[in-house]
N, C-alpha and C positions, 0 to 999 in steps of 0.2 A: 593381641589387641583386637578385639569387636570392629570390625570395616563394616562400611553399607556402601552399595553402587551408588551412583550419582543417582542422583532423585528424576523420576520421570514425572512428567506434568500430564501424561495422558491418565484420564480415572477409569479404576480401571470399571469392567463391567460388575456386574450380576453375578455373574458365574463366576469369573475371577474373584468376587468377593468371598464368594459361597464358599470354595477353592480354600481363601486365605483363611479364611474362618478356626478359632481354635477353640477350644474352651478355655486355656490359659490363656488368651488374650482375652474373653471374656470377663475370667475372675478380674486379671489385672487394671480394666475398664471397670469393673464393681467397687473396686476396690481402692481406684484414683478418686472414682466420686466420694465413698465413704470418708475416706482422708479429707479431702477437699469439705467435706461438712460437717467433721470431728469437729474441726478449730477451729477455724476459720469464718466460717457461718457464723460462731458466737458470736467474733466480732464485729459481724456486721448486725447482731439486734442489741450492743454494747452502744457502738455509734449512731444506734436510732433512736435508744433511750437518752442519750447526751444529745440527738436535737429533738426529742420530743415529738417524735413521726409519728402520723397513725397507721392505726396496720392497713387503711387503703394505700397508702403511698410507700409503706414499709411492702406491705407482698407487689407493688408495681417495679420499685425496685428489686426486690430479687428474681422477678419475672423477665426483667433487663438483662441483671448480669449472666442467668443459667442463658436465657436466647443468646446473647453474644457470644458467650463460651461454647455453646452446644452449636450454633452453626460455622462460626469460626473454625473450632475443633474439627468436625466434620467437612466441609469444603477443604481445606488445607492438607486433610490428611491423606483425604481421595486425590487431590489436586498432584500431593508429591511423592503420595504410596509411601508415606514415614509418616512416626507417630507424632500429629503436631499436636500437643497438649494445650487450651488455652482454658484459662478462668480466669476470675477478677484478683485484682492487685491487694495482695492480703498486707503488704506496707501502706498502701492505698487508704485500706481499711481502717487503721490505725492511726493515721494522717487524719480522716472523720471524724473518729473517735474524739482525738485530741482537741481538732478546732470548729469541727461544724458547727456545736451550737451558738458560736458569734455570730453566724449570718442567718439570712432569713434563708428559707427553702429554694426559693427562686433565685437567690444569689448564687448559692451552691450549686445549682444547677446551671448556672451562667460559666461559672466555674467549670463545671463537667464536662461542657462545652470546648472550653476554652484548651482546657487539656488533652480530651480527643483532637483535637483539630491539632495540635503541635505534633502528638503522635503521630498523627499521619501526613504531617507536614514532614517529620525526621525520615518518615518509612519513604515516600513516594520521591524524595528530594535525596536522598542516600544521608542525610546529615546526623542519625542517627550516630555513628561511630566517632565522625569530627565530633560532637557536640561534647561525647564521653573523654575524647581525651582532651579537651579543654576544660574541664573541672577532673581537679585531682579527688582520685578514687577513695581514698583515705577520709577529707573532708566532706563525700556525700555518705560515706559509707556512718561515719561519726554522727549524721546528721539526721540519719534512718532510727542509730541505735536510738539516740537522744528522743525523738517521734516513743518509739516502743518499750522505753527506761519506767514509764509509771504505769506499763500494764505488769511488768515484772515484781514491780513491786507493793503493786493491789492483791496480787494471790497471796502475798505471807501478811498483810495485813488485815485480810478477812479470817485470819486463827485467829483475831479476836472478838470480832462480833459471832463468827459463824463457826466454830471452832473443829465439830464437829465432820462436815461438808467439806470444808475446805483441806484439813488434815488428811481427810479419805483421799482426796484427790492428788492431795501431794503424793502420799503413800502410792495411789496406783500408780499414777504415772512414773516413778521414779522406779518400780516394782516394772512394769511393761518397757521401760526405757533397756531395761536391763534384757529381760527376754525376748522382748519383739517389740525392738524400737520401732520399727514401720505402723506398727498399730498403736504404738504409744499414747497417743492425743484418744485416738477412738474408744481404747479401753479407759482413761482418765474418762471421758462422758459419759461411758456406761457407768461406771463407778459413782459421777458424780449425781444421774438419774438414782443410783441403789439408794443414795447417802439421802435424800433428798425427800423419797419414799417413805425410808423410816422415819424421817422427821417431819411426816404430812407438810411437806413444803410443795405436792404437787399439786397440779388441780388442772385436769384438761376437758373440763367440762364445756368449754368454749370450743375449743378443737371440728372442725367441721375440712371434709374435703372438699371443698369446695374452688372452682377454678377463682383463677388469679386474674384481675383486670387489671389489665393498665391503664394507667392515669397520668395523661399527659399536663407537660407543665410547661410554661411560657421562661426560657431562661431570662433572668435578669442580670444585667452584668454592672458588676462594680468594681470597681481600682484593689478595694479591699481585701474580695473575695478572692479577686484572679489573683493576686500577688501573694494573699496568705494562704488560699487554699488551691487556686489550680495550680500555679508554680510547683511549689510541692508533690502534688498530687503526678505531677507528669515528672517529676525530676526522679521520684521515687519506682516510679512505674516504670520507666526507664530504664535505670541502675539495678534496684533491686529485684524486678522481673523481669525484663525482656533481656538486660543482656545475660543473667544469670540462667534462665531458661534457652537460651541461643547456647550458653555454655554445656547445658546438661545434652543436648541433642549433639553436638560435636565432641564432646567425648565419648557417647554414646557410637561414633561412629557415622551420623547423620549429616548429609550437607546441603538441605533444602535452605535457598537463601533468606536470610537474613532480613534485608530491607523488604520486601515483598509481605512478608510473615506480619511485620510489624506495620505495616499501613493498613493491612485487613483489620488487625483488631481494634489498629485508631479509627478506621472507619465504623467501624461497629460503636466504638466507645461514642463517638461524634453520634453518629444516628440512636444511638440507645441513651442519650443523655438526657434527654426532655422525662423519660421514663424513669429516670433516677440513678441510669448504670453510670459508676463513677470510672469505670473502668475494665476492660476487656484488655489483656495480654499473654505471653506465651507463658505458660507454669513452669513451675521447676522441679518441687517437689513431686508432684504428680504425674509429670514429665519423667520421672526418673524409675515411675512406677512402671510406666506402658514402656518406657523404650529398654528395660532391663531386662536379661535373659529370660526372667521369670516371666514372663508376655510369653515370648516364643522361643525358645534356641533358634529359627533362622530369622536375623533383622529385617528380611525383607516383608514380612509377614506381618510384625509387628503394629504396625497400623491400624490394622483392626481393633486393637487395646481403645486406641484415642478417637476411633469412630463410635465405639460401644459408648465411652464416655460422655463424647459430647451428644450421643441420644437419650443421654440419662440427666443431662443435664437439663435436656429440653422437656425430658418428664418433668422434673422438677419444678421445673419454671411455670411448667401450665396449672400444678397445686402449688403457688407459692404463696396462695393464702392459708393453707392447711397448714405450711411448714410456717408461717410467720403466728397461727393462732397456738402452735407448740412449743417455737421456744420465745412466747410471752408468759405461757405458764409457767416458767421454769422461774427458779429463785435469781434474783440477782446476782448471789454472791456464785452462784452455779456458774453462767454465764461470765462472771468477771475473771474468774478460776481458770475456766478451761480456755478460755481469751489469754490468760498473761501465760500458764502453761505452751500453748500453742507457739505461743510468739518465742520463747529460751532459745530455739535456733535460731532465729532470726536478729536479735539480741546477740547471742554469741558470736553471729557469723560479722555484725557489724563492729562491736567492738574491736573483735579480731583484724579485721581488715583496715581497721582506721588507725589501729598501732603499729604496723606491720613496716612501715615508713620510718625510720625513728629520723630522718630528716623534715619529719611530716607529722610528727605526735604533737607536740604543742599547736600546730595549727588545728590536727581535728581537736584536742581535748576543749580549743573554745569555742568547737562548732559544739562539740556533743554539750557543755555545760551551760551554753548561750538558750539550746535548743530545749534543756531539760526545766531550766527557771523557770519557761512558760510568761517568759516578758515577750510583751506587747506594745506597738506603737504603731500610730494611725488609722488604728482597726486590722496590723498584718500581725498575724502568727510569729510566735517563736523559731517553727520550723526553717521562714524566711530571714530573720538574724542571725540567725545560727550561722546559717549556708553563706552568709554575707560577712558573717565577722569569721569565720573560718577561713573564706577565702582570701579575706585581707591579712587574715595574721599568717594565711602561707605565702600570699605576695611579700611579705614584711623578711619573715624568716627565715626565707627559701629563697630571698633574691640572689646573693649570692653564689647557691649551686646553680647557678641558669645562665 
């Protein structure tokens, strides 16, 4: 079993960097960012065409979330000498996708607000873990799949407009799933750029490297937005990253705390909100990249993986108009593809988890089918009935066992 010492808080120097320095913790930092904007990244220019962003406030936001993930990452990693992996909330993402274009821009960003500040309310207050085991896991887990059920099922519905594109893509991913699932998603968007090509679907004649400006924006807060869209957006960030990324680090062997990790990134999420970041937390997938042998055979060293990252992230961020003027050129169906693609773990993992109770199936199945109707009342999201009639029908049917 993989041990790490107890985390030290001193960072270290220069030398000791230089020291830790590996080339396999390098690949492995190359290689968490690549992941991390295989998929994921799709769905964030998915839910900017669902609110109709332009690319000033499209590249301000990804200029957001790379700064919060890249200094995050970096301070934390130096701070506990372990790899703390942080990027935005790719159930987050999805959650946008789903409801942002109900509200106006500055509502959602009132929103962003509102969900940063809870985060680092859980982190700095320890309420974090109470909060978790006061909603049963099964019912949020239901309530995530339910959010991510109609990007699953947009990739086999584009076989029939786009049949061509979208087929290739199945094929590779299912094809790289097999022989190098870790690069799965990545090779699916190379595949999806080939298919794309031959069908003159590309066109990066806009494309410019040009740096990224951010673009501040006044939050406006509404009952609406907080309740349909920041609720959600903190409940999912929560459950589906931070404590699942908390998990990948202690299995890993890792015991830098928990509560601390998580008010840094709410505080980022808080202060990077006016600029559009919907969210800054600890990863998991990509977490699992840098803290795994493949980094380093000795954990101690590993860190460097998640420093590399988070300065790659921070390149990123400073061209996030060049990366937003590239995948504007890409086709829709490309982008909707590797989006629902992306997401099959995340989809399986919640499924999976929400059945796992059979004391506890009937209350998620009317979170997950509440959540998937896509009913609406008083201007709040689906995702908030869900979570609400879930929980009633596990106080209902689970009284009972209690």
């Amino acid at each position: 079993m993989n041990t790490a010492a107890a985390p030290s808080t001193r960072v270290p120097s220069r030398r000791a960097f230089a020291r830790d320095f590996s080339v396999s913790a390098l690949t492995a930092g190359l290689v968490a960012v690549a992941v991390s904007f295989g998929g994921p990244a799709a769905i964030i220019f998915q839910a900017a065409r669902a609110a109709s962003l332009d690319q000033a406030h499209l590249a301000s936001w990804i200029w957001a979330i790379c700064v919060g993930s890249g200094v995050t990452g970096i301070w934390l990693s130096l701070r506990y000498r372990e790899p703390v992996v942080t990027a935005w909330s790719t159930p987050g993402l999805a959650v946008l996708a789903a409801g942002w274009a109900a509200y106006p821009y500055p509502e959602a960003v009132g929103a962003f607000v509102v969900s940063g500040a809870l985060i680092t309310l859980c982190g700095v207050t320890g309420l974090f873990q109470a909060l978790m085991d006061r909603i049963p896991r099964p019912v949020v887990s239901a309530m995530l799949a339910g959010i991510l059920f109609r990007f699953g099922v947009d990739v086999f519905g584009f076989l029939k407009s786009a049949p061509l594109l979208a087929g290739t893509m199945i094929a590779a991913y299912l094809a790289s799933k097999r022989l190098t699932p870790r690069y799965a998603i990545v090779c699916t968007l190379l595949a999806g750029f080939a298919a794309a090509g031959l069908t003159g679907g590309l066109d990066f004649s806009g494309v410019s490297a040009s740096l990224a400006q951010p673009v501040f924006t006044v939050p406006r807060f509404s009952l609406g937005a907080v309740i349909g869209l920041g609720l959600p957006l903190f409940l999912v960030t929560m459950t589906g990253q931070n404590a699942t990324g908390l998990g990948v680090m202690r299995a890993s062997g890792y015991h830098a705390p928990g509560s601390p990790m998580v008010a840094s990134t709410g505080l980022a999420s808080l202060l990077l909100a006016p600029f559009g970041c919907h969210g800054v937390n600890l990863a998991a997938i990509t977490a699992a990249i840098c803290t795994g042998p493949e980094s380093h055979p000795d954990s101690s060293r590993r860190y460097v993986a998640a420093v590399v990252c988070g300065a790659c992230y921070l390149v990123v961020g400073a061209f996030g108009a060049a990366l937003t003027g590239l995948f504007t050129a890409l086709p829709p169906a490309l982008i909707a593809v590797v989006s629902g693609l992306a997401l099959f773990g995340a989809i399986a993992s919640g499924l999976t988890q929400a059945m796992e109770e059979a004391d506890r199936r009937e209350a998620a199945l009317v979170t997950l089918l509440v959540t998937v109707s896509g009913v609406s009342f008083f201007g709040i999201g689906s995702a908030f009935w869900g979570l609400l009639g879930g929980l009633a029908a596990d106080r209902v049917l689970t009284r009972s066992h209690r």
